[in-house]
C-alpha positions in Angstrom: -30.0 -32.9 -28.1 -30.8 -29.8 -26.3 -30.6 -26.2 -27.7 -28.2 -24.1 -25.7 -28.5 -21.1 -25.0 -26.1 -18.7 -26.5 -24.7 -14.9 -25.2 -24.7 -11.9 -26.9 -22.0 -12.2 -28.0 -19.9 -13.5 -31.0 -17.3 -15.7 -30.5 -13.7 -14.0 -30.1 -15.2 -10.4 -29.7 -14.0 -7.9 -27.2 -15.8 -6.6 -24.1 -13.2 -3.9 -23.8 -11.8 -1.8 -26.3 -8.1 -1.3 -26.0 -8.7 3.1 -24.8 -10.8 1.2 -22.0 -8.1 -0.9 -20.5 -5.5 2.7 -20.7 -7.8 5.0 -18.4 -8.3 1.8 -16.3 -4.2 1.2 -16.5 -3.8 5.0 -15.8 -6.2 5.0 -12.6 -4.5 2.1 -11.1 -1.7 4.1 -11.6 -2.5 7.1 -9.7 -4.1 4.8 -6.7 -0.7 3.6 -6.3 0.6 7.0 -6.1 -1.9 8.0 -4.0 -2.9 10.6 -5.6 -6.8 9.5 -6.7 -9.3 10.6 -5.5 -13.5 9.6 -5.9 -16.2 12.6 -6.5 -15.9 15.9 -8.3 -13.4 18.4 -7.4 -11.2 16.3 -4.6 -14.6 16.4 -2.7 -13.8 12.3 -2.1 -11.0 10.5 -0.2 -8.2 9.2 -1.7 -9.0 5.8 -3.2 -7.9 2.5 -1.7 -9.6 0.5 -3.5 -8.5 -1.6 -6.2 -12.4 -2.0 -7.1 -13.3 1.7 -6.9 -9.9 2.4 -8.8 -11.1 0.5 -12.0 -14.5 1.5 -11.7 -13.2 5.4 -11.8 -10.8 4.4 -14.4 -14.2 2.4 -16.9 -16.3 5.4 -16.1 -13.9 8.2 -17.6 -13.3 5.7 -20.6 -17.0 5.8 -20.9 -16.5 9.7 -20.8 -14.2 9.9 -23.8 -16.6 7.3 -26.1 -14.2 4.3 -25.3 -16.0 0.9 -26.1 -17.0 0.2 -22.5 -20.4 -2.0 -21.8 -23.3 0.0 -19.9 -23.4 -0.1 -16.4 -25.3 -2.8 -14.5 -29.0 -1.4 -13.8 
């Protein structure tokens, strides 16, 4: 038999914590309302996006020490 290869990862654990998934919830949110927006200061559009939208909303639950992966290098 051959030895496979396992992940990091422990059976049953979660990627996300549970504070991830709100900012993520919340920034869906305000793309629907239309009212987020990508850079610093409103410098950015308006977001479209539905990727871009839960990429803002992981990187301010990264901000506020939510259990959030690191980015891809």
């Amino acid at each position: 038999m051959a030895a496979r290869k396992r992940s990091g990862r422990k059976s049953g654990g979660r990627k996300y914590g549970k504070a991830a998934g709100k900012s993520v919830e919340s920034a869906m949110r305000r793309r629907n309302q239309g009212t987020l927006e990508s850079g610093k200061g409103g410098r950015g559009g308006k977001v479209r996006s539905r990727k871009q939208a839960i990429a803002i909303g992981l990187s301010e639950a990264r901000k506020k020490g939510a259990k959030v992966p690191r980015k891809a290098a």
